[in-house]
N, C-alpha and C positions, 0 to 999 in steps of 0.2 A: 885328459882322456877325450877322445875325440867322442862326439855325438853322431849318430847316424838316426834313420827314419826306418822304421819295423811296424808290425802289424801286431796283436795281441791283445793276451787276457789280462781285466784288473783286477775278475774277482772268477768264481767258478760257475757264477750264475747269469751274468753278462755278457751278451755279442763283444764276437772280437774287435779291438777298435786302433788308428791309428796313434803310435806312440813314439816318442824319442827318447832312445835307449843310448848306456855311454859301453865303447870297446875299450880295451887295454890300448895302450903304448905298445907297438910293435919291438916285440925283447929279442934279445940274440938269437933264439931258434924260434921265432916267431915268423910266421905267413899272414900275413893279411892279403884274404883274397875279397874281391867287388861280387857278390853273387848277382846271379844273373835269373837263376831258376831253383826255385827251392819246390820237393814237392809235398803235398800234405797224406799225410801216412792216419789210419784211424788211430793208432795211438795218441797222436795230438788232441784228438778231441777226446777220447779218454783223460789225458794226462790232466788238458787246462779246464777240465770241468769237475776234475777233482774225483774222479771214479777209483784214481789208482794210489790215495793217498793223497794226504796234505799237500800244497807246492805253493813257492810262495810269488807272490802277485808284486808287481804286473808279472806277467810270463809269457815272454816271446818264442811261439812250439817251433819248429822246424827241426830236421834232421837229414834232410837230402836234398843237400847243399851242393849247389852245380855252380860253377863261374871261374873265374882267372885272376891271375896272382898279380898283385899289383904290389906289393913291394914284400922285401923280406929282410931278417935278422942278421947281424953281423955275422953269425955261424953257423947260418941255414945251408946246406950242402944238398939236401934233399929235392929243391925245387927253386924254378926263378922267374922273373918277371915276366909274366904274359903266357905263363903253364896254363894249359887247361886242367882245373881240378876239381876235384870233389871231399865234401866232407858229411861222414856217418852220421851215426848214434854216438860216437865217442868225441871225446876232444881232450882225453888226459888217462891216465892211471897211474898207479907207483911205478907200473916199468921194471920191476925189481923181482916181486914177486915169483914162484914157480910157473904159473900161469902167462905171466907176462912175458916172461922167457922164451914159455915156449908158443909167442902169438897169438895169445887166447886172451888178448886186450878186456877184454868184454867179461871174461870170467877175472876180472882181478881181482887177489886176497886181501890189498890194502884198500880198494874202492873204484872201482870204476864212473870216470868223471861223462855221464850222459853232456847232450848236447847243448841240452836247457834242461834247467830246475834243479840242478845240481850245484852244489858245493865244490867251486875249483880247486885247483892246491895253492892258488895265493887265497883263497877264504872267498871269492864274488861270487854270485850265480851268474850262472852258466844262461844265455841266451842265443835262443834259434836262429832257424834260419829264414822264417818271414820276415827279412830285412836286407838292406843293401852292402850290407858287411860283415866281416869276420874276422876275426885274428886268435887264429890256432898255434898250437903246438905243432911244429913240420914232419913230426910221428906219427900226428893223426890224417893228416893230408893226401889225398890218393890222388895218381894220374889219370884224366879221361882220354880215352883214344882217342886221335881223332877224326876215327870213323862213328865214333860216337855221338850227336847230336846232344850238345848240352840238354835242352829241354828232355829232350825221351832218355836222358841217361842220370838224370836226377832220379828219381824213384828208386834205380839201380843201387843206392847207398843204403838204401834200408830193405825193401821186398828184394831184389835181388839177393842179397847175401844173404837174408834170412831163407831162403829156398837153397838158393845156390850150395850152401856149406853142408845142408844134412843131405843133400843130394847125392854131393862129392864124397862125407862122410860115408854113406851107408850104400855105395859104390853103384850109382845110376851110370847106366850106361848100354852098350848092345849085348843083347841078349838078356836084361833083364825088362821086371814088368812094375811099372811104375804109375800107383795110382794117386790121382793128384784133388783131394777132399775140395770143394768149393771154387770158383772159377769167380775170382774177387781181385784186388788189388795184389795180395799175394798167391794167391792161384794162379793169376795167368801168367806169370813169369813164373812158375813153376812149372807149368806147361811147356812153355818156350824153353826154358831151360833142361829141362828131361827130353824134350825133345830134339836139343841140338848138342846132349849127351849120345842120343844116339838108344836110349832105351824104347820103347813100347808102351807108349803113352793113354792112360785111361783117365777121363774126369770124371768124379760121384759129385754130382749136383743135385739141389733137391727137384728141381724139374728139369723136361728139357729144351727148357727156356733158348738156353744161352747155346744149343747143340752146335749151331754154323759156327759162332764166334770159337768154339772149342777146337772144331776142324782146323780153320782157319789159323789160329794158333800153334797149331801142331799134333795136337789131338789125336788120337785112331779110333779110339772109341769115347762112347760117353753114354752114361747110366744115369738115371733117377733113383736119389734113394727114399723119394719120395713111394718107392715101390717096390714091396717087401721080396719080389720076387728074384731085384736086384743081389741081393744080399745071396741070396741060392743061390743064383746062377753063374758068382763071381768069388764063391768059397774055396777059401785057400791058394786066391791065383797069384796076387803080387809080391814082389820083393819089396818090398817099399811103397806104403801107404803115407803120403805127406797129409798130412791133415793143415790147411789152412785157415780154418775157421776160428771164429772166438764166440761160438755157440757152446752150449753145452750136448755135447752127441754119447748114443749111446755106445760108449767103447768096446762093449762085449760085441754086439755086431760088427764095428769095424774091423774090428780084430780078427774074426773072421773071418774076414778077406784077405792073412795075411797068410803070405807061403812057412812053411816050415823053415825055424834059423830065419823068417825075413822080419823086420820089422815097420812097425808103425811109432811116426814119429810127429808130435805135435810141433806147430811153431804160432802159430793162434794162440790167445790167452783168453780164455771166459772169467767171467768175473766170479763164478761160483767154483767152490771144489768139485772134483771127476770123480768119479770112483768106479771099479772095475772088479769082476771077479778070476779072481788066481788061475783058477783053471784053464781060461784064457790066453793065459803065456805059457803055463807049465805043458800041456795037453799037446801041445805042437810047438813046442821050444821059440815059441814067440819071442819079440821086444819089444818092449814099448819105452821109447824114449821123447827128450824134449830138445830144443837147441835154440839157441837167440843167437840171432845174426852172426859175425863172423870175425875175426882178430883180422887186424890190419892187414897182412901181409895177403890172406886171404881173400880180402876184399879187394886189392890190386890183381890177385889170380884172378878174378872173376870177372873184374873190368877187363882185363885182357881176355878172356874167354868170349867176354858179350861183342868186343868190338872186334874178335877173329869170326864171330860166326854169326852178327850183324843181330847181336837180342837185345832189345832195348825194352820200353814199357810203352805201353799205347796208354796216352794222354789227352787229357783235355785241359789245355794253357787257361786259365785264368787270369782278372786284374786281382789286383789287393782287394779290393772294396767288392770284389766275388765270395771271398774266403767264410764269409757265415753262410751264404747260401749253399757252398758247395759242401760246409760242413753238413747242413739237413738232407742235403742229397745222399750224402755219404751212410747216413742212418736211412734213408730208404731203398738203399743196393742201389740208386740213380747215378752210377758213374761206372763207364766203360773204357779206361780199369782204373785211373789214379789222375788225379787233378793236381796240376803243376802250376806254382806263382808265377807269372812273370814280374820278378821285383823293378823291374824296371820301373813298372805303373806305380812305385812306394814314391817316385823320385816330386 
């Protein structure tokens, strides 16, 4: 098993630290791609500090894995040498299941195989993408345009799709009014994204801090809800409220803000339970739903969507030996919007 050089956790309470990690043998429907740009998502630093459950150590985080194919499987038909690719949150599932059938990779019955810290179907754990290699399953493997900039199209594997699909799901587009919770790593490509759907784009931020950046993005409007008055003066207008955050916010107010028949839909995770009052949905035929990121097929719609209408993730490149600092950053809102590895500097 080949050895490769990655960055990671040993334990839940220790800075990330350089490590050598071993990949598979490249099997008949196997890709082994050289990554190039992996970026870091806050779940990482949830996951390897042990917020979201046990995981076991060392644990190499990554999940938005940007680079090129450098050899492939006796039976790989999907992809070939020197493809620009991309790799998710996923890197396996049964495939079999009702779910799996129909593309909902990520909703799988038998288990959905995450990127790192996960149990594969040959029994290893699964490890990320802060390292200079991979070797996937060629199901989980997606194409980057290439009008896409590897760097700015990494983040695109995990924020992307998780905005992108409830987006799509819950029908953004022209003529509708689409408000976008928090202006963060997944807020602003939800911006971008609702925006080059072609909807009427609102940010609820808690100040307005970040109001140019939002414009700038695509924005039309931008609110404080930092200010009760918000909440009045913007009752019952959207069709879709994306909630980005992984705060705990008070859902009765949000809800609020949603059109009749429209819904609000989380993709943030706070670590405490929500709770809401009923009347809230009943009273105006409200929704309130949730979604995690997207089945394969749909994360290829969306790469193609990003690279037809030029949306990418505004970035700040990093070395490896960045990766704790940018972690504290990322706990003080100090990144404008998503911090990408350059693995190169693992070499």
């Amino acid at each position: 098993m080949p050895s490769i050089k990655a960055y990671g956790a040993t334990s839940a309470t220790e800075p990330l630290v350089p490590l050598t990690i071993e990949r598979r043998e490249v099997g008949p429907r196997d890709i082994q791609i050289e990554i190039q740009y992996s970026g870091i998502c806050h779940s990482d630093l949830h996951t390897v500090r042990g917020e979201w459950g046990d995981r076991p150590y060392p644990l190499v985080p990554g999940h938005e894995i940007a680079g090129v194919v450098t050899a492939v499987g006796s039976e790989v038909t999907k992809h070939a040498v020197g493809d620009r690719v991309g790799v998710g949150c996923m890197v396996n599932s049964c495939q079999e299941c009702v779910n799996c059938r129909r593309g909902q990779e990520q909703y799988c019955l038998g288990e959905t195989v995450f990127t790192y810290g996960s149990v594969d179907r040959d029994g290893t754990i699964t490890q990320g993408g802060y390292a200079t290699q991979v070797v996937t399953d060629e199901n989980f493997v997606v194409r980057i345009p290439d009008s896409l900039p590897l760097d700015a199209a990494a983040p695109l594997l995990c924020a992307g799709i998780t905005t992108y699909s409830p987006l799509r799901r819950f029908g953004a587009g022209p003529g509708k009014k689409v408000a976008v919770v928090g202006l963060g790593g997944l807020g602003h490509l939800g911006v971008k994204l609702a925006h080059a759907m072609g909807a009427e784009v609102t940010v609820l931020s808690q100040s307005l801090r970040k109001l140019e950046d939002g414009k700038k993005l695509g924005a039309d409007r931008f609110y404080a809800t930092s200010d009760p008055a918000t909440f009045e003066q913007l009752a019952g207008e959207f069709d879709i409220v994306l909630n980005t955050v992984s705060a705990k916010l008070d859902l009765d107010a949000y809800l609020s803000l949603v059109a009749s028949g429209g819904t609000m839909v989380s993709v943030g995770a706070p670590p405490e339970p929500l709770s809401l009052n009923a009347f809230s949905l009943i009273s105006m035929g409200r929704n309130y739903a949730g979604s995690m990121i997207g089945g394969i097929a749909e994360t290829q719609e969306m790469l193609e969507f990003c690279g037809e209408h030029g949306v990418t993730a505004e970035i700040e490149l990093i070395p490896a030996d960045g990766i704790n600092a940018a972690y504290d950053r990322m706990l003080a809102s100090d990144v404008r919007y998503r911090f990408v590895i350059d693995t190169a500097t693992l070499g």
